[in-house]
N, C-alpha and C positions, 0 to 999 in steps of 0.2 A: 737081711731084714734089720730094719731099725726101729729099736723100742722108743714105746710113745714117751717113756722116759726121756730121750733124749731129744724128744722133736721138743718137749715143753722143758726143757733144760736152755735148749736149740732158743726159743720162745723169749724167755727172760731175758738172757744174752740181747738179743731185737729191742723187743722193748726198753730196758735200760739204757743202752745205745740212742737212743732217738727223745727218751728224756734230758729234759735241761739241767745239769747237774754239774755245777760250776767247777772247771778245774780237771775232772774228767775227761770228756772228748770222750775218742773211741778206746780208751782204755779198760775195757769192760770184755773178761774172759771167760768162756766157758769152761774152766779147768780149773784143777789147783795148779796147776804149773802154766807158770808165766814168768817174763820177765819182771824181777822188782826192783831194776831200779829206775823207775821211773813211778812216782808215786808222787801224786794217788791214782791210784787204780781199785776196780772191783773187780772181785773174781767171784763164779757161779756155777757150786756143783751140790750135787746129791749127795745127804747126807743118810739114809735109808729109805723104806718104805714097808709098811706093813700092808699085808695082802690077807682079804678074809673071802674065800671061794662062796659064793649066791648062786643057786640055779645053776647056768649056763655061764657065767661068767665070775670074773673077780671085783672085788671090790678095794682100789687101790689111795693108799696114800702116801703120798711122794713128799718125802722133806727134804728143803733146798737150803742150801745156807747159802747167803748173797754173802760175802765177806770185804769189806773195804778197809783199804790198806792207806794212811795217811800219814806223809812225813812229819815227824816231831817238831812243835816249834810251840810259839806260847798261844797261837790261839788253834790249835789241833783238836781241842773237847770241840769247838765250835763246829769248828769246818765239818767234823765226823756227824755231829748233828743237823750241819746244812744236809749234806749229803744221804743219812738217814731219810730227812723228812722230804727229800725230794722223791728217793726211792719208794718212800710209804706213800705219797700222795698218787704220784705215776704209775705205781706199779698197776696192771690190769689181772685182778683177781681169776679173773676165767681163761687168762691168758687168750682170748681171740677166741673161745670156745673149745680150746685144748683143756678144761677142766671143770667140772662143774663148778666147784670152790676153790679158794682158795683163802689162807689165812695168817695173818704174822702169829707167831705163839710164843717168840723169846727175841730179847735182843742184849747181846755182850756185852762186854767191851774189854779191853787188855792193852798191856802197851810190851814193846820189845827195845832190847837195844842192842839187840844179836848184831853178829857182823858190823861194817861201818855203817851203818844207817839206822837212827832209831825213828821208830813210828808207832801209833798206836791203831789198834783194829777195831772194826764193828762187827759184829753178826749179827744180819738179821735173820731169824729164822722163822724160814714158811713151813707151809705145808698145803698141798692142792689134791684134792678127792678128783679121780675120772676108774674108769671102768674099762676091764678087756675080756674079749672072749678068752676062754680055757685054751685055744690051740692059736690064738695070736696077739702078742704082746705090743702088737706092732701098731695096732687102730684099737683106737677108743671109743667103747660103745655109751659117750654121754649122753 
């Protein structure tokens, strides 16, 4: 069984993938592990979800952190903001009908010079409302 968590995790990953987001390409992963050395990349996982029981079912909200990872250089504030604003304008809030809502509510930033490669990061962070019955995590009763 696969939770709807991960089909709308599954979702994002697609969507961003097929947005125009210069420098990208298909470097767009559903995990926090991936390969980094090739950057920039975005990476897209769950960051929790709060669950409040209704009737028959849950009432679920999923928060995603999309996180892009962008090599250091002197216009890196920039590019993190092209790349932002591509993801904010493209992103499809209902994900295809995988959520009723969805919503940015924070966005990061930090820089690293770990290891040989220094970059600086974004987080955006979402969060998407959809619903499940009590005995399957799996289908979303929106």
């Amino acid at each position: 069984m696969i939770h709807h968590r991960t089909v709308m995790r599954n979702r994002i990953v697609e969507i961003l993938k097929r947005i125009d987001i210069p420098g990208i390409n298909d470097r767009v992963y559903g995990t926090v592990f991936f390969p980094q050395r090739d950057l920039p990349l975005i990476s897209v996982f769950c960051d929790g979800e709060t669950v409040e029981p209704h009737a028959e079912q849950y009432e679920r909200r999923l928060a995603v952190l999309i996180k892009i990872f962008a090599k250091a250089g002197e216009s890196v504030e920039d590019d993190v903001d092209e790349y932002c604003a591509a993801i904010e304008a493209g992103l499809d809030r209902k994900l295809g009908g995988l959520a009723q809502n969805g919503r940015l509510v924070a966005v990061g930033f930090d820089r690293s010079g770990e290891g040989n490669q220094e970059y600086m990061t974004a987080d955006l962070a979402y969060t998407f409302d959809y619903f499940t019955t009590f005995r399957d995590p799996s289908q979303a009763t929106n």
